[in-house]
Biotite code that builds the C-alpha atoms (Angstrom):
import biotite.structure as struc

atoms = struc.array([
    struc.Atom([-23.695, 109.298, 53.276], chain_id="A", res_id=1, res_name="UNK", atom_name="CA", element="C"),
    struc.Atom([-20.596, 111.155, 52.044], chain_id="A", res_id=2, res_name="UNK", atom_name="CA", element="C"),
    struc.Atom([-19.683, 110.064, 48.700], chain_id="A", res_id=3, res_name="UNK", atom_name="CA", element="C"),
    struc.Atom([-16.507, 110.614, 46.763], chain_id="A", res_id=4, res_name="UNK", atom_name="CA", element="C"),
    struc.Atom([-16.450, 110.521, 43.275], chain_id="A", res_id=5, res_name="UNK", atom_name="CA", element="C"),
    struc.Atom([-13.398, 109.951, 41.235], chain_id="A", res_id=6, res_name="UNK", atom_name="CA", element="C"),
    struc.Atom([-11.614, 112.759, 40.076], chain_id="A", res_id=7, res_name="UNK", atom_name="CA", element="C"),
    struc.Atom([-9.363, 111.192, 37.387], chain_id="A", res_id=8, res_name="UNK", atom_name="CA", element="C"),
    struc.Atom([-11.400, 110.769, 34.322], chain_id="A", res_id=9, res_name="UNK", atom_name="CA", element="C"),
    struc.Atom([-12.727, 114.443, 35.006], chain_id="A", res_id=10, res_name="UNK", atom_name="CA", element="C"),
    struc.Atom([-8.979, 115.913, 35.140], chain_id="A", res_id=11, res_name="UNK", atom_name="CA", element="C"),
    struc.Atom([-8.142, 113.391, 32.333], chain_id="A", res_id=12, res_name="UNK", atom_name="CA", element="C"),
    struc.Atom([-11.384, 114.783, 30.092], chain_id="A", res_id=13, res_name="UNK", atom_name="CA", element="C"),
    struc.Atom([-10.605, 118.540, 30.601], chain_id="A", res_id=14, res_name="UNK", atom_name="CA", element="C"),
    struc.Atom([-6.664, 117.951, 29.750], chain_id="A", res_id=15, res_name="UNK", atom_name="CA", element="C"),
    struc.Atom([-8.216, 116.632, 26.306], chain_id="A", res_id=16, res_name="UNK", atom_name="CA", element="C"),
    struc.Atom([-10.347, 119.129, 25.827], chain_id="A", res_id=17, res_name="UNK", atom_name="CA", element="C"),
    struc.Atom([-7.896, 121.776, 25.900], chain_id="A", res_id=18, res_name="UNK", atom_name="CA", element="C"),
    struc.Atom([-5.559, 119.825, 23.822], chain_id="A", res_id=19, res_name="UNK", atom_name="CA", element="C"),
    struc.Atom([-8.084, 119.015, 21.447], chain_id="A", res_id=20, res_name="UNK", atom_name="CA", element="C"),
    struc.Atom([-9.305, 122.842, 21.417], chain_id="A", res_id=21, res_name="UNK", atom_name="CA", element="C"),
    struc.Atom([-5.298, 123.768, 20.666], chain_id="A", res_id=22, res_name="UNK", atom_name="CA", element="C"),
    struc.Atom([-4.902, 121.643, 17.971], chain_id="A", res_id=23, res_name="UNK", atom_name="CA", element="C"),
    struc.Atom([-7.779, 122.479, 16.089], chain_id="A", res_id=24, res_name="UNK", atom_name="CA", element="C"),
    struc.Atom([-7.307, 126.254, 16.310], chain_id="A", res_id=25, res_name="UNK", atom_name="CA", element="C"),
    struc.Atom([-4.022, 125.402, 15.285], chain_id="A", res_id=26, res_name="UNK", atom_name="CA", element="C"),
    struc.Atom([-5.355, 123.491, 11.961], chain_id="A", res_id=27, res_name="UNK", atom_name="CA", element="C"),
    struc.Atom([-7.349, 126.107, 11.225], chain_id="A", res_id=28, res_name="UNK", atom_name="CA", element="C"),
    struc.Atom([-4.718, 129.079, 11.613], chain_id="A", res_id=29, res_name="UNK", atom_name="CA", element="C"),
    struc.Atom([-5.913, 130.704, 14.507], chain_id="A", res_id=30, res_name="UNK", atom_name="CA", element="C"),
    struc.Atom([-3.327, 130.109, 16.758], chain_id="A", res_id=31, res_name="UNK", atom_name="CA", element="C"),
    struc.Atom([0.247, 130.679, 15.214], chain_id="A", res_id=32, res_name="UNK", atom_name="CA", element="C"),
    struc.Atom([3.333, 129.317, 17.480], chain_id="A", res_id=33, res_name="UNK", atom_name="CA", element="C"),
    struc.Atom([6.021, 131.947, 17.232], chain_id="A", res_id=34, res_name="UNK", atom_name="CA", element="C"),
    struc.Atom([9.794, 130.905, 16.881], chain_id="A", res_id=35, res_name="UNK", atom_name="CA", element="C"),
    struc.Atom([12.530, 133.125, 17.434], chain_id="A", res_id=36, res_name="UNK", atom_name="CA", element="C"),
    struc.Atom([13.712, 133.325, 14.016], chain_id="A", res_id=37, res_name="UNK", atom_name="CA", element="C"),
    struc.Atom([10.001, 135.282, 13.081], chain_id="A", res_id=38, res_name="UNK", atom_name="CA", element="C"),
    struc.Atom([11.046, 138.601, 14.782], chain_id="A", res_id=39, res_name="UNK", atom_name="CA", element="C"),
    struc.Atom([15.082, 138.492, 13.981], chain_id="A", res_id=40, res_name="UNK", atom_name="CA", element="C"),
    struc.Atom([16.319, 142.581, 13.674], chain_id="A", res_id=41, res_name="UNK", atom_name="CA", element="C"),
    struc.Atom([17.358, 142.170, 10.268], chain_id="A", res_id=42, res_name="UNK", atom_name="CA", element="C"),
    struc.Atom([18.949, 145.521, 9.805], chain_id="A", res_id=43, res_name="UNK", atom_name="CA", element="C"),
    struc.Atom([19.577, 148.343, 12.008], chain_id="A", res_id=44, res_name="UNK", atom_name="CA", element="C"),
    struc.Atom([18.144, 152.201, 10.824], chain_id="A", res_id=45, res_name="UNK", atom_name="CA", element="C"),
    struc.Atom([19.481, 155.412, 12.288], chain_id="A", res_id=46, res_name="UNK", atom_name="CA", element="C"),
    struc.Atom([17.281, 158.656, 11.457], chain_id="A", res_id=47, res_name="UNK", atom_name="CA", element="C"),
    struc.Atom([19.884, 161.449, 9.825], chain_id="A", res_id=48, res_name="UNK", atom_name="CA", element="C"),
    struc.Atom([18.117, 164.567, 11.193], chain_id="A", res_id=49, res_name="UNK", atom_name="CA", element="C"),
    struc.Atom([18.253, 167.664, 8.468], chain_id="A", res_id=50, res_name="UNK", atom_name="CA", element="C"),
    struc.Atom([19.537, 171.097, 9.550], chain_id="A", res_id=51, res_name="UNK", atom_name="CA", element="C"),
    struc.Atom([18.715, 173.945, 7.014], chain_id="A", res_id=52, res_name="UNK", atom_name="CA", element="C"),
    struc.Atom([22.074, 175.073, 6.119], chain_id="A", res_id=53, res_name="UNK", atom_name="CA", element="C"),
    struc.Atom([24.185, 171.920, 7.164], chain_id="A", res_id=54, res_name="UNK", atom_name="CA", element="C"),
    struc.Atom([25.563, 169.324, 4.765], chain_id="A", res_id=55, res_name="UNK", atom_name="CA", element="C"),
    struc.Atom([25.419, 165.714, 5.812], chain_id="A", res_id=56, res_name="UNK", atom_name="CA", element="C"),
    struc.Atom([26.401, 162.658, 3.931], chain_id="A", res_id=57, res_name="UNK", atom_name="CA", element="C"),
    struc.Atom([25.134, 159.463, 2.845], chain_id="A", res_id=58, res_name="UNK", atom_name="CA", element="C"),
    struc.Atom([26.425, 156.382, 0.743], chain_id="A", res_id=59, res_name="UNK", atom_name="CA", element="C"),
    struc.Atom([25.891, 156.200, -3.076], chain_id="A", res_id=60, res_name="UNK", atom_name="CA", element="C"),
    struc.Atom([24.894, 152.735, -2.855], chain_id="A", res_id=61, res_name="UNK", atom_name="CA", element="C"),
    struc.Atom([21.310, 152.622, -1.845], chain_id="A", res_id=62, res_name="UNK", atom_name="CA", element="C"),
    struc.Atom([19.919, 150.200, 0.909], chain_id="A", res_id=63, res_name="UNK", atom_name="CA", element="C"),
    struc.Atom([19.087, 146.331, 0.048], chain_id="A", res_id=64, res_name="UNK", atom_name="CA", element="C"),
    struc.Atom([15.461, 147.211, 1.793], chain_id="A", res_id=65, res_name="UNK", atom_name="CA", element="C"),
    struc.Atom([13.041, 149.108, 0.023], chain_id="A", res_id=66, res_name="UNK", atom_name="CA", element="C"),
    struc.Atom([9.648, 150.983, 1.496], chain_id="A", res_id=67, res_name="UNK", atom_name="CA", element="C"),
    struc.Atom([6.340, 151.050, 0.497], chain_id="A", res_id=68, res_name="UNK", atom_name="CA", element="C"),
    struc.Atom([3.415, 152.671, 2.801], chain_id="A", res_id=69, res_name="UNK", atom_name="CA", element="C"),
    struc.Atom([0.766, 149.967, 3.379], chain_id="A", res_id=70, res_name="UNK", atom_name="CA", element="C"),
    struc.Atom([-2.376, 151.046, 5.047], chain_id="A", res_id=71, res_name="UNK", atom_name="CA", element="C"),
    struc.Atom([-0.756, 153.788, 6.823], chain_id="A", res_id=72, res_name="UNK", atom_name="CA", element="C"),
    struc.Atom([2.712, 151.859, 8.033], chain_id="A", res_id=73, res_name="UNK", atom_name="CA", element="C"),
    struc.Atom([6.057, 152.011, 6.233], chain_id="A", res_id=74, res_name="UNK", atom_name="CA", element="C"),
    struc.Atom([6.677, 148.434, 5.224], chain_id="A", res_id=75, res_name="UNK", atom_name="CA", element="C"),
    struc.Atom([10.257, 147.517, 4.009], chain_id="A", res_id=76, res_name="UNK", atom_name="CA", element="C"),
    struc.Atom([10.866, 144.859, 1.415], chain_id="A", res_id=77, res_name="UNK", atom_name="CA", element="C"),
    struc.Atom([13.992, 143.113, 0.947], chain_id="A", res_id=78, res_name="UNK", atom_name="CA", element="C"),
    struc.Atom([15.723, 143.128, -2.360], chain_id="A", res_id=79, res_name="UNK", atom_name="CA", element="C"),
    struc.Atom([18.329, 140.443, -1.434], chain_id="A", res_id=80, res_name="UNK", atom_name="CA", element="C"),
    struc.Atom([15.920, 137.635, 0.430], chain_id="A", res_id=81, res_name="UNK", atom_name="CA", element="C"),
    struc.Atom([12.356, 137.661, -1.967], chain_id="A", res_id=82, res_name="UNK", atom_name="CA", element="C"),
    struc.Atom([9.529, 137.051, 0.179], chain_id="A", res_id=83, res_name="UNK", atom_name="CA", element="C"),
    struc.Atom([11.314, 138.672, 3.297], chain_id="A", res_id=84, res_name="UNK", atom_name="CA", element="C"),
    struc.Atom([9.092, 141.878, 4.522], chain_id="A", res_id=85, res_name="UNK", atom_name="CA", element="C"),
    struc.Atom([8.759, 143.678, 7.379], chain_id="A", res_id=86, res_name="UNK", atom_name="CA", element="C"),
    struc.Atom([7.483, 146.487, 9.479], chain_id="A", res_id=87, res_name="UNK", atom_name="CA", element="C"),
    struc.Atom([9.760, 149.476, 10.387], chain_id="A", res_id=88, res_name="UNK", atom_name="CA", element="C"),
    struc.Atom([9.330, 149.737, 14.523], chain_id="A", res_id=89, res_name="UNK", atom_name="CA", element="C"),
    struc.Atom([11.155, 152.344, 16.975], chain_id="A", res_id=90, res_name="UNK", atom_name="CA", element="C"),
    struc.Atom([13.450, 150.645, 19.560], chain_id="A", res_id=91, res_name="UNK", atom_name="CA", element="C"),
    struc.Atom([10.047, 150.211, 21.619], chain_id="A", res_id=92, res_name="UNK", atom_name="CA", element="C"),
    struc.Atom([8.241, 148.162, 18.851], chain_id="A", res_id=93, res_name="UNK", atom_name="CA", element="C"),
    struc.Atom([6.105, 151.176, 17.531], chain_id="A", res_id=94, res_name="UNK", atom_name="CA", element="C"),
    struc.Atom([5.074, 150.760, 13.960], chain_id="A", res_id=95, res_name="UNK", atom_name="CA", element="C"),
    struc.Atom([6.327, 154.173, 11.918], chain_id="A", res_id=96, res_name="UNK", atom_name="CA", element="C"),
    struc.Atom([3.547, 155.698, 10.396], chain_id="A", res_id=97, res_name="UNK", atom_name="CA", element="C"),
    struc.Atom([3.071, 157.283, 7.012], chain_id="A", res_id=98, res_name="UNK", atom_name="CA", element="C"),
    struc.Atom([1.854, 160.418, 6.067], chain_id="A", res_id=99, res_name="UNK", atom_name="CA", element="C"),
    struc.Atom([1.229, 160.213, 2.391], chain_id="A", res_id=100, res_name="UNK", atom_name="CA", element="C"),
    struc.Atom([-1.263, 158.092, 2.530], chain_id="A", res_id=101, res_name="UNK", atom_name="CA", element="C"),
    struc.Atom([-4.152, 157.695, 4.745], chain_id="A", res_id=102, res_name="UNK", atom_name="CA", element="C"),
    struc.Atom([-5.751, 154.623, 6.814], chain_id="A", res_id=103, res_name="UNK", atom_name="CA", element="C"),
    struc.Atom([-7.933, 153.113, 4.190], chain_id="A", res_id=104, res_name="UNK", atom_name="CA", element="C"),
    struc.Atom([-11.314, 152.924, 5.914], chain_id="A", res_id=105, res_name="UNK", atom_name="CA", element="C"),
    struc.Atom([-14.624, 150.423, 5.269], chain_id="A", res_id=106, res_name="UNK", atom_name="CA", element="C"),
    struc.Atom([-16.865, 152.344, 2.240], chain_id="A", res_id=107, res_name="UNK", atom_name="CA", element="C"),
    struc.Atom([-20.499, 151.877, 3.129], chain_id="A", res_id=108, res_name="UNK", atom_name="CA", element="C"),
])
């Protein structure tokens, strides 16, 4: 009395329901489909390190990025491209904190 039940419309109904479970978190904005272009390096930063008593010398003409501290991270702004912002990272993707400001935190 072995039955055997057919396994296609299962398969077929689970394949749908994780389309169908993509697409809606998807609609709503939970799920965000990164392209390559989102993380470009726009510009490359090199830390001048100060030496009480030595000179060292920059450019007149200041940088097309400006920085702002937002909730504790530096956050550069681009003067050229409106609308183009970004976080400043280390070369292992660490956001550089500020130290003016502190974390904002929840008031009760």
């Amino acid at each position: 009395m072995s039955e055997q039940r057919d396994a296609r419309p299962l398969i077929i109904t689970g394949v749908l329901s994780i389309m169908g479970t993509v697409a809606a978190l998807w609609f709503y904005g939970y799920l965000h489909i990164a392209k390559p272009e989102d993380a470009l390096l726009l510009s490359d930063f090199t830390m001048l390190k100060t030496v009480p008593g030595e000179d060292y010398k920059v450019s007149l003409e200041p940088a097309a990025q400006v920085a702002q501290c937002v909730d504790g991270i530096v956050v550069l702004f681009d003067t050229e491209q409106k609308g183009l912002t970004g976080v400043l990272v280390d070369n292992k993707k660490r956001a550089v904190r500020c130290m003016g400001q502190e974390t904002p935190q929840k008031i009760e």
